[in-house]
LODODREN-59702 format. One record per residue (C-alpha): residue in one letter; x negated, y, z negated. Coordinates in steps of 0.25 Angstrom, whole numbers, padded with zeros to 4 digits, always signed. Example, Ala and Ser with C-alpha at 12.3 -4.5 7.8 and 13.67 -1.06 7.14 Angstrom:
! residues 2
A-0049-0018-0031 S-0055-0004-0029 
! end
This chain:
! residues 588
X-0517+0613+0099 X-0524+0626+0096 X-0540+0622+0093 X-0546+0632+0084 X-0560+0626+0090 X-0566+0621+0103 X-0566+0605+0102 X-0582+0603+0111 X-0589+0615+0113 X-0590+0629+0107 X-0597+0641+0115 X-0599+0654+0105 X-0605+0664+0106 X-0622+0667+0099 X-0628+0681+0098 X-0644+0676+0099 X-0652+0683+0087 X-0659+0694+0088 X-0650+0702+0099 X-0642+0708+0088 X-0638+0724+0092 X-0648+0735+0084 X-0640+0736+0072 X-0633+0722+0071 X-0631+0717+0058 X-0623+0705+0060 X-0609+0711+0061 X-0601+0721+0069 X-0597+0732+0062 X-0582+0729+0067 X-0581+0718+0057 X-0588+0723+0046 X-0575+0720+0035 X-0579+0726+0022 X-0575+0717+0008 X-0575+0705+0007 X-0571+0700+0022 X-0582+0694+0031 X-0590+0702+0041 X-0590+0696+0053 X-0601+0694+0061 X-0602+0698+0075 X-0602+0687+0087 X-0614+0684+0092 X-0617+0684+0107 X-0616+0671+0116 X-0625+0659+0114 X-0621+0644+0117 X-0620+0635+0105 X-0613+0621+0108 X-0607+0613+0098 X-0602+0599+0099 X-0593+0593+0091 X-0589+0577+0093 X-0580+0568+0084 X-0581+0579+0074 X-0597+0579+0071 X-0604+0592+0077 X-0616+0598+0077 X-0622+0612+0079 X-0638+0616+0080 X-0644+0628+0081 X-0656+0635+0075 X-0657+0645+0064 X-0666+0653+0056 X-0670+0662+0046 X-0676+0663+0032 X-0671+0668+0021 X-0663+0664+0006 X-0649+0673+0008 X-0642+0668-0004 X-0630+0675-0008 X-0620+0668-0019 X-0607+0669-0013 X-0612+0663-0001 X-0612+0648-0006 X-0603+0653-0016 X-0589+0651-0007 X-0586+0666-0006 X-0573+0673-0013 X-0561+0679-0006 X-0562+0690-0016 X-0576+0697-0023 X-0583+0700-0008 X-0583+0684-0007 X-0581+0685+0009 X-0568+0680+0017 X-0562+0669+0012 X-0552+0660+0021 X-0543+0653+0012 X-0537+0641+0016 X-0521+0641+0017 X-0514+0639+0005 X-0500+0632+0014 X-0503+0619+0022 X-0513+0620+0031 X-0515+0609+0042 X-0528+0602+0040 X-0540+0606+0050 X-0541+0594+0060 X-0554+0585+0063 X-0556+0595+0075 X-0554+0606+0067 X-0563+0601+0056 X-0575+0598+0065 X-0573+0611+0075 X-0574+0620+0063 X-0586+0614+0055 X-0593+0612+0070 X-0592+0627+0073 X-0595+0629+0056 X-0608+0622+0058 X-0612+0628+0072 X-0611+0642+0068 X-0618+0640+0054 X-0629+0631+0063 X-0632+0641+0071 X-0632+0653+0061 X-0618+0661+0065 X-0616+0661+0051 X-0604+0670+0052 X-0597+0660+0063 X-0601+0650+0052 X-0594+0657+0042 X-0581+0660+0048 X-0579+0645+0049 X-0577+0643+0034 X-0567+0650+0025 X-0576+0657+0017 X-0583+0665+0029 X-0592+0674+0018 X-0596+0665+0010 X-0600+0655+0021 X-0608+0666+0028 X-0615+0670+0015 X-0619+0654+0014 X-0622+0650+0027 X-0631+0664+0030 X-0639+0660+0016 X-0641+0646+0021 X-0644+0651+0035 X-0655+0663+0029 X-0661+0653+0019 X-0663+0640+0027 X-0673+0643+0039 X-0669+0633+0047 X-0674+0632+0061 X-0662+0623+0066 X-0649+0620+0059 X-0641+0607+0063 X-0627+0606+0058 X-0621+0592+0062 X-0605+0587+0057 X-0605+0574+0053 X-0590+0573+0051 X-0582+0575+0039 X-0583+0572+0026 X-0578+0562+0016 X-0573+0574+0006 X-0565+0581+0016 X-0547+0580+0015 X-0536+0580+0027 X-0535+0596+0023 X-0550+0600+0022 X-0560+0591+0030 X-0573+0590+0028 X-0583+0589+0038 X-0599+0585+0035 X-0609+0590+0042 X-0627+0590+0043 X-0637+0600+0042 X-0651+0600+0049 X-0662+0610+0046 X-0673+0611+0052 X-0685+0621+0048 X-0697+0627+0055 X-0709+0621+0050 X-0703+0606+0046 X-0700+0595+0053 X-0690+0590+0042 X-0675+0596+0044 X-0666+0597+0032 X-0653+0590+0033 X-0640+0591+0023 X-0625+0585+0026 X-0615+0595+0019 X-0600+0596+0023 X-0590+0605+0025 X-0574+0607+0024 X-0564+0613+0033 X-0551+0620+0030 X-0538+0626+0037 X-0540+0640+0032 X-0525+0648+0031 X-0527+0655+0044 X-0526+0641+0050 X-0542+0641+0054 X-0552+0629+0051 X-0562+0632+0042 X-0575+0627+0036 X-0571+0627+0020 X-0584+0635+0015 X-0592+0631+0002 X-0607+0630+0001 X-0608+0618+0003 X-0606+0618+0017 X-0620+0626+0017 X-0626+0612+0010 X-0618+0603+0001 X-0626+0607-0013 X-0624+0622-0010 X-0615+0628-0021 X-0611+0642-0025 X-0624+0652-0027 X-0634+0643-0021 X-0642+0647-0009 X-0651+0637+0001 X-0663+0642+0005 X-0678+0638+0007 X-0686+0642-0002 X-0701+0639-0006 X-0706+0626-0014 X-0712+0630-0026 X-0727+0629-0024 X-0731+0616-0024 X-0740+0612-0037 X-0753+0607-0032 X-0751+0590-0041 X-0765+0582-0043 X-0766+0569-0038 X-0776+0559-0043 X-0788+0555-0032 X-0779+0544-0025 X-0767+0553-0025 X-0759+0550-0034 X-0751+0559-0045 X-0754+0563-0058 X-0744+0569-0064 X-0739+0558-0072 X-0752+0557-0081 X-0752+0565-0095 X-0768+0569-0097 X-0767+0575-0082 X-0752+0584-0084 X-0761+0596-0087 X-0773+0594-0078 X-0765+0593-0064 X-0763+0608-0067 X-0775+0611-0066 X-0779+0604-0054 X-0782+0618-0044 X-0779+0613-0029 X-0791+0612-0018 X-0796+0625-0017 X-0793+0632-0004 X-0777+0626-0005 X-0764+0632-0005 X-0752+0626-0010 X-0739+0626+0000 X-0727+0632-0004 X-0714+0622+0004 X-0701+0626+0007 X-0687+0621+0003 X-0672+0624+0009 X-0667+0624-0007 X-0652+0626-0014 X-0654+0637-0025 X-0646+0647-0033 X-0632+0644-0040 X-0638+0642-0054 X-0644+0628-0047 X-0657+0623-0049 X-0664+0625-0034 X-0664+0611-0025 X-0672+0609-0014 X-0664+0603-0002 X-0675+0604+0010 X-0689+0605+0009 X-0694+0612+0021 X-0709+0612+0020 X-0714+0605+0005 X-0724+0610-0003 X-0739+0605-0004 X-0750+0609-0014 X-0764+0608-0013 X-0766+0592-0018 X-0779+0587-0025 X-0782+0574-0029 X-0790+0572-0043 X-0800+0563-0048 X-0790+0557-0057 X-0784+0542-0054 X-0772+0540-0059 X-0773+0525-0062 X-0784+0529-0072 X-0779+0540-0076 X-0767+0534-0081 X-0774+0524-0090 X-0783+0535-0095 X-0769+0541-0100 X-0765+0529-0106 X-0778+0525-0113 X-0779+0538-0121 X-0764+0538-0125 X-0768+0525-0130 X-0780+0531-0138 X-0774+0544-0141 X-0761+0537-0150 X-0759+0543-0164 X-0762+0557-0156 X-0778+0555-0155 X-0783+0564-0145 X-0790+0558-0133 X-0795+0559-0118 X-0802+0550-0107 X-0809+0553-0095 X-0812+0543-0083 X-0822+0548-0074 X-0826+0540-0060 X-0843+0542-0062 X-0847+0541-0048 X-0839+0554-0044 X-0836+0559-0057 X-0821+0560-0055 X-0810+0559-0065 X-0802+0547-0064 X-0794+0550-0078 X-0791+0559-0090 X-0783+0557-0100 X-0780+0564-0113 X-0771+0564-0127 X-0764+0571-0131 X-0756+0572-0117 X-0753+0585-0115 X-0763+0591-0124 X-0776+0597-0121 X-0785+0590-0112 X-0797+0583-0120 X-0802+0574-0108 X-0807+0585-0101 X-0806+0597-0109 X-0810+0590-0124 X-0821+0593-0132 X-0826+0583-0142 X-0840+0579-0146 X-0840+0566-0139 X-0847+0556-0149 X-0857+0545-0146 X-0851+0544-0131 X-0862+0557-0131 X-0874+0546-0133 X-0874+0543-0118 X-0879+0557-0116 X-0891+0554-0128 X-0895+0543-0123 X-0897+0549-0110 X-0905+0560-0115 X-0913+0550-0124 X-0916+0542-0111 X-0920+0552-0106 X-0929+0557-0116 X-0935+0544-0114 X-0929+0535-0123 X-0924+0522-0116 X-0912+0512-0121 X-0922+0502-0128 X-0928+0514-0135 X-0927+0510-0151 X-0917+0520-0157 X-0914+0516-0171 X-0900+0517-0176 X-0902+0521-0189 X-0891+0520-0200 X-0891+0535-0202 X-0901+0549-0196 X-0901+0562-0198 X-0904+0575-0191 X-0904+0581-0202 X-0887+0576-0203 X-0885+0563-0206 X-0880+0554-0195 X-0875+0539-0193 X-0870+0529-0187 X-0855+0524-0185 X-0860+0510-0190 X-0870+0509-0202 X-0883+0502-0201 X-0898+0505-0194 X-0902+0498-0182 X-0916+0503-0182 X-0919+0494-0167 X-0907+0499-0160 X-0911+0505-0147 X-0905+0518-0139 X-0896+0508-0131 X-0892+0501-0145 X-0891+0515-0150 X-0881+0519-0139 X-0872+0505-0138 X-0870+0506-0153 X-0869+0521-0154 X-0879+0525-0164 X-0879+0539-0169 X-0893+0539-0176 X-0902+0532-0165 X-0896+0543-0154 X-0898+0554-0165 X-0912+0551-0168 X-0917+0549-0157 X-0911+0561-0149 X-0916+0569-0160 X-0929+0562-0157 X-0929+0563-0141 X-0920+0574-0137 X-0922+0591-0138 X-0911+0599-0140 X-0902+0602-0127 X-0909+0588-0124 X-0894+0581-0124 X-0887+0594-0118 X-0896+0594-0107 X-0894+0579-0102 X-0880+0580-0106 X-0878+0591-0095 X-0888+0587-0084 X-0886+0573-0084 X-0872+0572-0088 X-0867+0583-0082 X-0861+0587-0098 X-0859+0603-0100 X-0859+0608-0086 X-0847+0613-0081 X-0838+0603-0076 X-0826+0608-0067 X-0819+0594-0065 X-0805+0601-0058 X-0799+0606-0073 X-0803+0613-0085 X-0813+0605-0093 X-0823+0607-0104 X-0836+0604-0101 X-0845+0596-0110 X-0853+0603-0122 X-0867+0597-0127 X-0874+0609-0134 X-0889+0608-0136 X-0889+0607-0151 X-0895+0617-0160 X-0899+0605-0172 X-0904+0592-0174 X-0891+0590-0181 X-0883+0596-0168 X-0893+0586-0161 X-0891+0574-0167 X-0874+0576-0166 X-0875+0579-0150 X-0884+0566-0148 X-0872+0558-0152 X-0861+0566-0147 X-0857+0574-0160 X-0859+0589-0163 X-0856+0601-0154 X-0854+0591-0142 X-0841+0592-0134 X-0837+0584-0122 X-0823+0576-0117 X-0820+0564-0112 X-0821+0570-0096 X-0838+0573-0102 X-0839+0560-0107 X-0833+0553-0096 X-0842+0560-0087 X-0854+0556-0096 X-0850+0542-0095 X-0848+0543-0079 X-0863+0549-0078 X-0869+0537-0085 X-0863+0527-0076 X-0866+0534-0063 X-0879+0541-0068 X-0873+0554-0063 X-0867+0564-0067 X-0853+0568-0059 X-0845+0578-0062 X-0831+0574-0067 X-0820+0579-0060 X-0807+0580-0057 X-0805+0585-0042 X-0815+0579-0033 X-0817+0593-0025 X-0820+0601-0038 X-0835+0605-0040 X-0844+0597-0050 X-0856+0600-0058 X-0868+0592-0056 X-0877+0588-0068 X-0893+0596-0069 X-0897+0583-0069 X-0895+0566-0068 X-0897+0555-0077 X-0908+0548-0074 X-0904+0533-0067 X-0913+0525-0081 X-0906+0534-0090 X-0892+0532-0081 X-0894+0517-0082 X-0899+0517-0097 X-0886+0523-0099 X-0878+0514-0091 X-0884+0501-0098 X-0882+0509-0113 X-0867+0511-0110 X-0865+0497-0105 X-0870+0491-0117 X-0861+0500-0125 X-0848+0494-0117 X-0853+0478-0119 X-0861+0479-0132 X-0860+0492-0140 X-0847+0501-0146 X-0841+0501-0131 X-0840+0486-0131 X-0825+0484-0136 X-0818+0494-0128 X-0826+0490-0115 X-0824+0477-0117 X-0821+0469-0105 X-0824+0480-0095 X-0834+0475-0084 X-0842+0482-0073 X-0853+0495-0077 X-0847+0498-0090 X-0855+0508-0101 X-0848+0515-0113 X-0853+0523-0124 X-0842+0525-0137 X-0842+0538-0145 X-0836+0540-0159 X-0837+0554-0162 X-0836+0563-0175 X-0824+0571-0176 X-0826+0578-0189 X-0817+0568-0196 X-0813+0554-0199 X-0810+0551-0187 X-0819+0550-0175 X-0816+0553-0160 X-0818+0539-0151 X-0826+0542-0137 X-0830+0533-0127 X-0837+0533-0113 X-0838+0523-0103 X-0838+0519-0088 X-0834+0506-0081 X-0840+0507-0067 X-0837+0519-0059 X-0826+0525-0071 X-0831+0533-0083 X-0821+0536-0094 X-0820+0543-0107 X-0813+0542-0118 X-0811+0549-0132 X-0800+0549-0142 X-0799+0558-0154 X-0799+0551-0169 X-0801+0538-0161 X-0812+0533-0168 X-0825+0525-0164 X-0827+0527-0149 X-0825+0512-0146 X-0811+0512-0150 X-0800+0522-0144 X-0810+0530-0134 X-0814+0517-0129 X-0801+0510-0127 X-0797+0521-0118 X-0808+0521-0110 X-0808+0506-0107 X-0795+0507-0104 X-0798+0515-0091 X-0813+0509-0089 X-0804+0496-0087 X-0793+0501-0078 X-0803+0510-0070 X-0816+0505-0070 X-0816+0494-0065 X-0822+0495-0050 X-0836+0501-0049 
! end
C-alpha cells in the first residue's frame, strides 16, 4: 500500500542560515505566483534532522531565534479562499476514506518538526490553509525569542471523530537568560483533503489553544513595577485606610532603579491582554517603613471609634528611643491627612513645654503656684473647674490642669521668645522636620502681647501643631531626648540646638506620671502598668464645643491623640490613645 510518509526515519534537506546567495529574499523568482496563491519558498540546502516517531507519540527539537512582535490579522484569522486570504485546500465534499493512525501521526510529526525547527514554509504546506498558517506560525516564530523550541505528541485527543482525528501534542521554550521553560499542551486535527493528501486542519489554535482570530503572541515588557512600602518586619501595607495616600509618596532608596520584566503575552482581537509566561518578573526598589502594622491597625480602629458622628481625628505612635513612627492614623479616611499635615492649637497638652521652660527658669515642681479661680493679663482667663486653691504647687498645677497658675507665673518667669526657644531646642518643635513625606512642621511664634503670652503658655493662640508634634513632645520627655520622628530609617533627621536638662527630664517624668494615676489622665490610663506619664488637653475651638487632646507614653511607645468636637481631653483623645499604649506599650 502506497505510504504517502516514511514510517522511522525522515532525512531532508537544511539550508544553514546565513549562506543565502546576494539578493535572496526567501523565494526564487520561478515560483513567484501573483494573487492570492502561495509563494513557495525555495528548499534549503542539506542538513540532517532525525525524527522518531514510536506508537504514535514523536518528538522534534531544534533551536530558534529571533525577536520581534509580526502580528498580521489574517494570520490567526484562518485565511479566506477569496479576498487575498491565501491558498485554501478544502476538504472533498464526496466520501473520503478517513486518514489512518499512521497517517495521522506521520503528518502531525513532520507538522511539528518543520514548525520546530523554523521551516515555516514546510510547516505550512502541511495544513490546508498554507497562507494563513505561514502568516501565524512566522508571527509566533518573530515574536517568541525562544532559544530552543521542544514539540513533543502525546497521542490523540478525546474530541477527535473516526473521519477527523485529533492528535495532542506539548510545547517547550526555553529562553536565554531564564532557567524557567514555558510549557503549554494544545492539539491539532488532521483531514483527507480532496486531492487525497493528509493534512493538518489549520486554526489558531494549533499555535496555542486560546489563540483566536486577530490576536498575536508575543513578549513584551512588564509595565514598570510600582515600588510598594512594607512596614519594618516586612509586612504589607496596603490594606490600611490612613496610609492609601502616604505609600505613594514613599521615594525608593536613592541611587535605585526599577527593573522593567518581560512577558510571552496573548493580545489583540478586541481581548483584554493575558500574560501566559513571564520570562524575567519585574522588581522595584523595596523599602521597609517605620510603621508596624499590628499597631497600626489599632491606631485605625481607635480613631474610627473616636471620630463617629464625623468628628475629625488623628493619632500618632512614636517609638522614643529611635524616634520612629510606629502608627498614624486619621478621619476622615480618605481625606486630608491631619496626623501629620494638621494644624491646630494643641491645648493644655502644650503645659509640658511650660513647665519645662519654668524649671528651667528655676522653678522647681514643689514651687507654690496658686490656682486661682480666675487672672488676667489684661483678658480674663479661667479654669475648667471653678474654685481657688491658693497652696497648689507647679506639679498640683500640671496634674489638674490649671490655666491661671501656668499663666501667672510664666508671665512672672519667662521673657518673650522664652517658650519658642525651649520649644525648638529642647523639643525639637519648629525646625524642619523631613520624616519621609510631606509634613508641616510645628509653629510656636514668639508672641508680641502679654495677652499673646498668656494663650501660648497653655497651648491656645497662634500656636499650631499635630498629633506627629505632639507625639514627639511626648517621646522626648520620656527619653529626655529629642529624636527626630521619621518614617524611613535612612532619611536624614534634624537634631535639636540643645537637650533637656536630666532634673528637668526627670521632673517632667514624675509630673506626667502623677497625671496618669491621680490627675485628669487617671480614667483613661487606668490599669496601664510599667513607666506610664500623660498630660490631657482640652482646647478652645472658637465655639461650644472644645477639641479633646491627649499625650502620653507607656514605656518605650509615645502616642498622640486628638479628636475634633471631642470634648475635655480625658475623654475621646484619651480613649484612643490607651487603646494603643495597651496593645503596644507593653515591653520596655
Amino acid at each position: 500500500m502506497h505510504r504517502e510518509h516514511e514510517p522511522h526515519e525522515r532525512y531532508e534537506p537544511y539550508e544553514e542560515p546565513g549562506h543565502q546567495p546576494d539578493g535572496y529574499d526567501g523565494y526564487d523568482d520561478d515560483h513567484l505566483v501573483h494573487g492570492d496563491h502561495d509563494r513557495t519558498p525555495r528548499r534549503p540546502r542539506s542538513r540532517r534532522v532525525w525524527l522518531v516517531a514510536v506508537g504514535g507519540v514523536f518528538t522534534a527539537l531544534v533551536v530558534v531565534g529571533g525577536y520581534g512582535a509580526y502580528n498580521v490579522f489574517n494570520a490567526v484569522s484562518g485565511g479566506s479562499s477569496a479576498g487575498g486570504g491565501g491558498s485554501t485546500t478544502t476538504a472533498s465534499k464526496g466520501p473520503q476514506t478517513p486518514p489512518t493512525t499512521e497517517q495521522a501521526d506521520a503528518v502531525a510529526k513532520d507538522f511539528l518538526a518543520a514548525w520546530g525547527r523554523g521551516d515555516i514554509g514546510a510547516a505550512a504546506g502541511l495544513t490546508d490553509r498554507p497562507e494563513a498558517a505561514r502568516m501565524a506560525l512566522t508571527s509566533f516564530h518573530d515574536g517568541v525569542p525562544a532559544r530552543s523550541l521542544t514539540l513533543t505528541g502525546t497521542g490523540p485527543a478525546a474530541s477527535g471523530t473516526p473521519s477527523e482525528p485529533v492528535l495532542g501534542y506539548r510545547v517547550r521554550a526555553e529562553f536565554d537568560g531564564t532557567t524557567e521553560a514555558w510549557e503549554y499542551e494544545s492539539t491539532l486535527g488532521v483531514l483527507r483533503a480532496a486531492d487525497g493528501r493528509v493534512l493538518v486542519r489549520w486554526s489558531p489554535t494549533v499555535v496555542h489553544p486560546k489563540l483566536s482570530a486577530g490576536q498575536s503572541i508575543t513578549v513584551k515588557p512588564l509595565p514598570d513595577p510600582v515600588s510598594k512600602p512594607t512596614d519594618r518586619k516586612g509586612r504589607p501595607l496596603d490594606s490600611f485606610p490612613s496610609l492609601a495616600s502616604v505609600l505613594p509618596q514613599i521615594p525608593p532608596p536613592d541611587g535605585s532603579k526599577a527593573v522593567t520584566g518581560q512577558a510571552v503575552v496573548l493580545s489583540g482581537g478586541g481581548q483584554q491582554s493575558e500574560q501566559l509566561f513571564v520570562l524575567t518578573p519585574p522588581s522595584a526598589p523595596q523599602v521597609k517603613l517605620t510603621i508596624d502594622a499590628d499597631l497600626q491597625q489599632v491606631a485605625e480602629e481607635a480613631v474610627k471609634k473616636q471620630s463617629a458622628g464625623g468628628k475629625p481625628a488623628s493619632l500618632v505612635a512614636i517609638q522614643p528611643s529611635t524616634g520612629n513612627i510606629l502608627a498614624l492614623a486619621y478621619a476622615p479616611q480618605g481625606g486630608f491627612n491631619r496626623a501629620v499635615g494638621g494644624g491646630q492649637a494643641p491645648g493644655s497638652t502644650m503645659k509640658v513645654v511650660t513647665a519645662a521652660a519654668l524649671l528651667e527658669a528655676g522653678v522647681t515642681p514643689d514651687t507654690v503656684v496658686p490656682c486661682k479661680e480666675t487672672t488676667n493679663s489684661p483678658r480674663s482667663w479661667h479654669n475648667d473647674e471653678p474654685g481657688s486653691h491658693p497652696d497648689y504647687t507647679l506639679s498640683d498645677d500640671f496634674i489638674q490642669s490649671c490655666n491661671t497658675g501656668f499663666i501667672d507665673k510664666g508671665l512672672e518667669k519667662l521673657q518673650p521668645g522664652t517658650l519658642t526657644g525651649v520649644a525648638r531646642d529642647q523639643f525639637g518643635l519648629g525646625l524642619q522636620w523631613r520624616i519621609g513625606i510631606p509634613s508641616r512642621d510645628a509653629t510656636i511664634p514668639t508672641p508680641g502681647s502679654k495677652d499673646e503670652a498668656a494663650a501660648s503658655y497653655i497651648g491656645q493662640g497662634q500656636i499650631q501643631v499635630n498629633s506627629l508634634a505632639m507625639a514627639s513632645v511626648a517621646a522626648t520627655v520620656q527619653s529626655g531626648t529629642f529624636r527626630q520622628p521619621v518614617l524611613r530609617e535612612d532619611v536624614k533627621r534634624v537634631s535639636a540646638p540643645g537637650k533637656l536638662p536630666s532634673d528637668v527630664a526627670q521632673a517632667l517624668r514624675s509630673m506626667m506620671a502623677r497625671t496618669a494615676t491621680q490627675g485628669t489622665a487617671r480614667t483613661p490610663m487606668s490599669g496601664l502598668s510599667g513607666q506610664i506619664g500623660a498630660k490631657t488637653g482640652t482646647a478652645e475651638a472658637g465655639s461650644d464645643a472644645n477639641n479633646s487632646w491627649f499625650i502620653a507614653y507607656r514605656n518605650d511607645l509615645a502616642v498622640a491623640a486628638e479628636v475634633e468636637g471631642g470634648g475635655h481631653g480625658f475623654s475621646a483623645a484619651g480613649v484612643a490613645a490607651a487603646q494603643v499604649l495597651k496593645a503596644g506599650g507593653g515591653k520596655g
